[in-house]
C-alpha positions in Angstrom: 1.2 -5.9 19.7 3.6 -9.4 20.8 5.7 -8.3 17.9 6.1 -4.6 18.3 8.2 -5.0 21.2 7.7 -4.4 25.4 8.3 -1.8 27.6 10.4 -4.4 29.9 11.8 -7.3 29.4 11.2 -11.3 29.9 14.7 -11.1 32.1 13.9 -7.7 34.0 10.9 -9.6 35.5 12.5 -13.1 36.3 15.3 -11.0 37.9 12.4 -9.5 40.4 10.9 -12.5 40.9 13.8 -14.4 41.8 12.4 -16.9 39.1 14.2 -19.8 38.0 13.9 -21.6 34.3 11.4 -21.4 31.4 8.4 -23.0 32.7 6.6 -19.4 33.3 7.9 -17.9 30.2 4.8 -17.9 28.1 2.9 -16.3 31.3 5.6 -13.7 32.0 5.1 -12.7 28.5 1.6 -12.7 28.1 1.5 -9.9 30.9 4.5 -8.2 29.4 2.6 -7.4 26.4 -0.5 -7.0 28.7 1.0 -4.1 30.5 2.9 -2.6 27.0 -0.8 -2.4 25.6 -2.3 -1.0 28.7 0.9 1.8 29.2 -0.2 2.8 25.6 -3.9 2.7 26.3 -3.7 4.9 29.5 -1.6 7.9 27.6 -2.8 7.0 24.1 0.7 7.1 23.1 3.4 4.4 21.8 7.2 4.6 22.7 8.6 2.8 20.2 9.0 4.3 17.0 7.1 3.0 13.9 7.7 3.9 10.8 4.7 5.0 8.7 2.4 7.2 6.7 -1.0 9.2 8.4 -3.2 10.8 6.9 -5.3 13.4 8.2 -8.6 15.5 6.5 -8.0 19.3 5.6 -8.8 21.9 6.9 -8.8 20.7 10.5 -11.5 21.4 12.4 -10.6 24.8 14.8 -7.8 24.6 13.0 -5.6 27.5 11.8 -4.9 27.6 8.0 -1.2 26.7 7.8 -1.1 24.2 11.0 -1.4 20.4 10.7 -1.9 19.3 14.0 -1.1 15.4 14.9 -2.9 12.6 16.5 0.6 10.7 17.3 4.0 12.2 18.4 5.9 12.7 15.1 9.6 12.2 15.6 10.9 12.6 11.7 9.8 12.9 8.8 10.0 11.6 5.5 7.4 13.3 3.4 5.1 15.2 3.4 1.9 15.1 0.8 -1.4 17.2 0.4 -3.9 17.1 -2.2 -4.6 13.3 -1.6 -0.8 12.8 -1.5 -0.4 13.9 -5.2 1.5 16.8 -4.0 5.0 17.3 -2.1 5.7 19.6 0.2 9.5 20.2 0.6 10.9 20.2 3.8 12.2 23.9 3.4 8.9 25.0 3.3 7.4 23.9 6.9 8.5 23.2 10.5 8.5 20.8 12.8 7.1 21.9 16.2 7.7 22.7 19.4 11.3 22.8 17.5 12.7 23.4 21.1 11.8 20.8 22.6 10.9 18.1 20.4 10.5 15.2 19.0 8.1 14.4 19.9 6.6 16.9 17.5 2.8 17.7 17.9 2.2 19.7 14.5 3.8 20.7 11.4 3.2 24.5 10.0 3.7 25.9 7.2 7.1 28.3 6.7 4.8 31.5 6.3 7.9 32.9 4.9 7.4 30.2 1.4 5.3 30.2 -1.0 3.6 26.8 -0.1 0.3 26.2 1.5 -1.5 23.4 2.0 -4.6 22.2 -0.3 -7.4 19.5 0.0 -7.6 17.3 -2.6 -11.3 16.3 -3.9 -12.9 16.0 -0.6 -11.3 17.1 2.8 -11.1 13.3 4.1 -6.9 11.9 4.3 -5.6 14.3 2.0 -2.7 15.2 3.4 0.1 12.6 4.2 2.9 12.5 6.8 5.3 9.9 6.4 7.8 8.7 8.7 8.7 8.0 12.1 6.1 8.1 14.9 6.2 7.6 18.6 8.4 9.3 21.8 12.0 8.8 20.8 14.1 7.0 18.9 17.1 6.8 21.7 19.0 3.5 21.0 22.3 1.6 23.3 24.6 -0.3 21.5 24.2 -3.9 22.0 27.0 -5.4 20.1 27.3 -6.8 16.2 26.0 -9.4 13.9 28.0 -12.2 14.3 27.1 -14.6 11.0 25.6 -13.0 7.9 21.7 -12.7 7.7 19.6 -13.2 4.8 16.1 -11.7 4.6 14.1 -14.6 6.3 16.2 -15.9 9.0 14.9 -15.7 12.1 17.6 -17.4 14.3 19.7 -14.6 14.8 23.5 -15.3 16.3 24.8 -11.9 17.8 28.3 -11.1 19.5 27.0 -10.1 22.8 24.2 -11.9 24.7 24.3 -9.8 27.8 22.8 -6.4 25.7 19.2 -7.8 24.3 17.0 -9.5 26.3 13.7 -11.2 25.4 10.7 -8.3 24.2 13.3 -6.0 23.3 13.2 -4.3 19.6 16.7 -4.3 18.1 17.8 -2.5 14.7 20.5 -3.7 12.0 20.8 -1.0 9.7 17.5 -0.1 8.9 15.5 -2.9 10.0 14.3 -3.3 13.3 13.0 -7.2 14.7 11.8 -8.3 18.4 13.5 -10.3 20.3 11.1 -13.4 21.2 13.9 -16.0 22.8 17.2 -16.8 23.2 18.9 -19.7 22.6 22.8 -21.4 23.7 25.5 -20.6 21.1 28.8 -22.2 21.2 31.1 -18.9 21.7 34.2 -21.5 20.9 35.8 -21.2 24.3 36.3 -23.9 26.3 37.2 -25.4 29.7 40.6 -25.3 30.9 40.6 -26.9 34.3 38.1 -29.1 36.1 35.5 -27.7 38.0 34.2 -29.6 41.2 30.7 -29.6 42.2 31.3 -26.7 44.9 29.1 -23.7 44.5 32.6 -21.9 46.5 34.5 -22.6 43.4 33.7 -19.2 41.3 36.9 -18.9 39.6 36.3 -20.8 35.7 39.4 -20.8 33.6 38.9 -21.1 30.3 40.9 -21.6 26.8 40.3 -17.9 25.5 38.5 -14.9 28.1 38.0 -12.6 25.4 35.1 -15.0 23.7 33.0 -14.5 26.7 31.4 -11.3 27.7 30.9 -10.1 31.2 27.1 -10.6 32.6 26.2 -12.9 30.1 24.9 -16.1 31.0 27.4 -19.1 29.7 26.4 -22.8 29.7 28.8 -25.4 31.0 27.1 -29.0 30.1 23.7 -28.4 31.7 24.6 -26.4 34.3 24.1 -22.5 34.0 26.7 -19.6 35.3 26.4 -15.9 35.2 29.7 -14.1 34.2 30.4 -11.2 36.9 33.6 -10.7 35.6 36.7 -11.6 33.7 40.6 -11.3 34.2 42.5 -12.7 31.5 41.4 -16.3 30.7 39.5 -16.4 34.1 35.8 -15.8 34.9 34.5 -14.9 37.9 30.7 -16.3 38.2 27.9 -17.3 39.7 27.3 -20.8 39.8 24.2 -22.7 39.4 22.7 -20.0 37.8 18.7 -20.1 36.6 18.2 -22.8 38.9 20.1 -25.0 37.1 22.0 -28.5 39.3 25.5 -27.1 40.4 27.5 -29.8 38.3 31.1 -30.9 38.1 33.0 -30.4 34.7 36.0 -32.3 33.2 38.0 -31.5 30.0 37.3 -29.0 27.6 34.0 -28.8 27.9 32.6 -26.4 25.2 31.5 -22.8 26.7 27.9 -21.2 25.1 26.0 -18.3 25.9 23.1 -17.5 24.8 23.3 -15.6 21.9 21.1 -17.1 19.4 17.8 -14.6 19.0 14.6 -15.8 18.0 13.6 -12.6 16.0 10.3 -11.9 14.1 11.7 -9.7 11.0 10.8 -6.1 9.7 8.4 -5.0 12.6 7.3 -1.6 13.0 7.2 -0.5 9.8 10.3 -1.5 8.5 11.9 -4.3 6.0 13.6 -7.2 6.5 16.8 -7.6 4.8 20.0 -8.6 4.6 23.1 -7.7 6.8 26.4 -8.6 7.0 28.3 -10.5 9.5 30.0 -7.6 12.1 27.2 -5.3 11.2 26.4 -3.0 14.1 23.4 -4.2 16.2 21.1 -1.2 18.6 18.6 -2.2 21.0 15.6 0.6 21.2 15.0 2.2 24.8 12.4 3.3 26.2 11.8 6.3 28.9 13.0 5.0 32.3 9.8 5.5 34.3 7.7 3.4 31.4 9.9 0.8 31.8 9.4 0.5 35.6 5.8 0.6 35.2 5.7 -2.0 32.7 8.0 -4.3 34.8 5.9 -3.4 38.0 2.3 -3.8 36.4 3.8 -7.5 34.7 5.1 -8.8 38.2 1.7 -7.5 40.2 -0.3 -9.1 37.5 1.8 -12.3 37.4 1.4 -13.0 41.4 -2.3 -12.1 41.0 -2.1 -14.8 38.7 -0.5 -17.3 40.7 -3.0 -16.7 43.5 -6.4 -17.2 41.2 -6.2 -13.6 41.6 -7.6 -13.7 45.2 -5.0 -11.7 47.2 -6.6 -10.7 50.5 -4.6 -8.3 53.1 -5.4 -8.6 56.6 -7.9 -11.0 58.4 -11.4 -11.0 60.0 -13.6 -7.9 59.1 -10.4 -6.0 58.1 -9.6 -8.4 55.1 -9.9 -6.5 52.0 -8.9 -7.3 48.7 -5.0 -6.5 47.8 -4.1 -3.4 46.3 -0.9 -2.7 44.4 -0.8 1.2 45.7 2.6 1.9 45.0 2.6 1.1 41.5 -1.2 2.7 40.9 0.5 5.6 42.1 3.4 5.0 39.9 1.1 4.7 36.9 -0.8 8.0 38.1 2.7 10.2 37.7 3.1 7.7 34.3 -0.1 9.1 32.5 0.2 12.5 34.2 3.5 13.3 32.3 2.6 11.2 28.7 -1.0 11.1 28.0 -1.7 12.9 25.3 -4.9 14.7 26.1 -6.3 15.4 22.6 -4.9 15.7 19.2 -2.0 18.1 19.1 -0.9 17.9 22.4 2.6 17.4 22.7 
């Protein structure tokens, strides 16, 4: 599950919590991946895509002759086998359905206008084979390039753009996907031009070249931290102090990184790692909206359960009762209302 990628991300949560550094990384984490696994339990779906091949028994059960019905949402396919995957079935000969509304896709029939069928091999059990791309979507944002070529076991990752992928998010270079496990400071080349006092007032940063820095990424100067709101020309607009890092003064050119460096685990969900070029176009997958606020919401209630030995009371006296996160049960209840796959075939 940790490298499949989350629903939400290391940063959405921080940004909730209002906290500061890395010294509850590895516990924001843990209940990031707690709540992707439970979001996945509770509608028996995943929402990232994976690539690979099921097999199901033939005939089906109730089943009508030329309809495969699917345990997963299908969203492409590759190929498709029968006769204990001996067999091909081109892609003329069958549908993907609902066709109007998916993917997902909840069953492939046969074109009853073909000649094809499907057969069991010699027993019913996994004979036929669907490969290819499983989940909800595959909806993607663009989140920048490569910027250093990447052979196939690096996993320090330098990218153009560190305000587009954020820790726990699944990105994909050509055809490999990898998740994003940390971040790291990069050098972007710019560099001071100008002093900067210790005065969290002074927000305008002048540096050698603007265009080197992104807007809302998070730039180191020295140790301090600043978040980029926005740039005119050689001059940043920012947020000093940033992270809970010591508002600092700066002299000379001091060197300007962002954290662009990804700690990536290679090839996950069913792809493989290889190489890319440097400038190679980077995606970062997305997930439906309302997943991702229940993942962020069940990760911060968990986390402040946490924190409190997981004793939060409300009220006093004979009133007290034990704390309830309401809003997001009833957030997970219009969640699992929508996605949960009720039985095999549903859509």
């Amino acid at each position: 599950m940790a490298n499949r990628g989350w629903y939400a991300t290391r940063e959405d949560v921080k940004r909730a919590e209002n906290i500061y550094g890395t010294d509850r990384d590895a516990v924001i984490d843990r209940m990031l991946e707690a709540a992707t696994a439970y979001i996945e339990e509770r509608t028996q779906r995943f929402f990232l895509p994976r690539t690979e091949t099921r097999k199901y028994t033939w005939p089906q059960r109730d089943g009508i002759g030329w309809q495969l019905r699917l345990d997963q949402g299908l969203i492409s396919v590759s190929s498709l086998k029968d006769n204990d995957g001996a067999d091909a079935i081109a892609a003329a000969d069958y549908f993907l359905e609902p066709n109007n509304y998916g993917p997902p896709y909840n069953r492939i029939e046969i074109d009853l206008g073909s000649n094809e069928a499907y057969q069991a091999g010699a027993t019913p059990q996994q004979t036929i084979h669907v490969a290819g791309d499983w989940g909800w979507k595959s909806e993607t944002d663009s989140a920048g390039t490569a910027a250093e070529a990447i052979d196939a076991t690096e996993t320090a990752v330098d990218v153009s753009d560190a305000s587009l992928i954020n820790v726990g998010d699944v990105i994909l270079i050509n055809a490999e996907r990898m998740f994003v496990s940390d971040k790291a400071a990069l050098d972007t080349t710019a560099a001071l031009n100008g002093d900067l006092t210790a005065t969290k007032s002074q927000v305008s940063v002048t540096v050698t070249n603007g265009a080197l820095v992104k807007k809302n990424e998070i730039v180191q100067l020295d140790s301090e931290q600043m978040l980029v709101k926005s740039i005119s020309g050689n001059v940043l607009t920012v947020e000093r102090a940033y992270n809970g890092t010591v508002l600092a003064a700066h002299t000379g050119a001091v060197a300007v990184n962002a954290f662009r460096t990804l700690t990536v685990t290679r090839g996950v969900n069913g792809s493989t790692a290889a190489t890319h070029a440097s400038g190679d176009a980077i995606t970062r997958y997305r997930v439906p909206r309302d997943i991702e606020m229940l993942c962020r919401a069940l990760a911060i209630s968990w986390y402040q359960q946490e924190q409190a030995a997981w004793g939060r009371q409300l009220g006093t006296g004979e009133g007290q009762q034990e704390f309830s996160a309401k809003a997001v049960m009833a957030m997970e209840h219009e969640v699992v209302g929508r996605y949960r796959r009720m039985m095999m075939g549903a859509a």
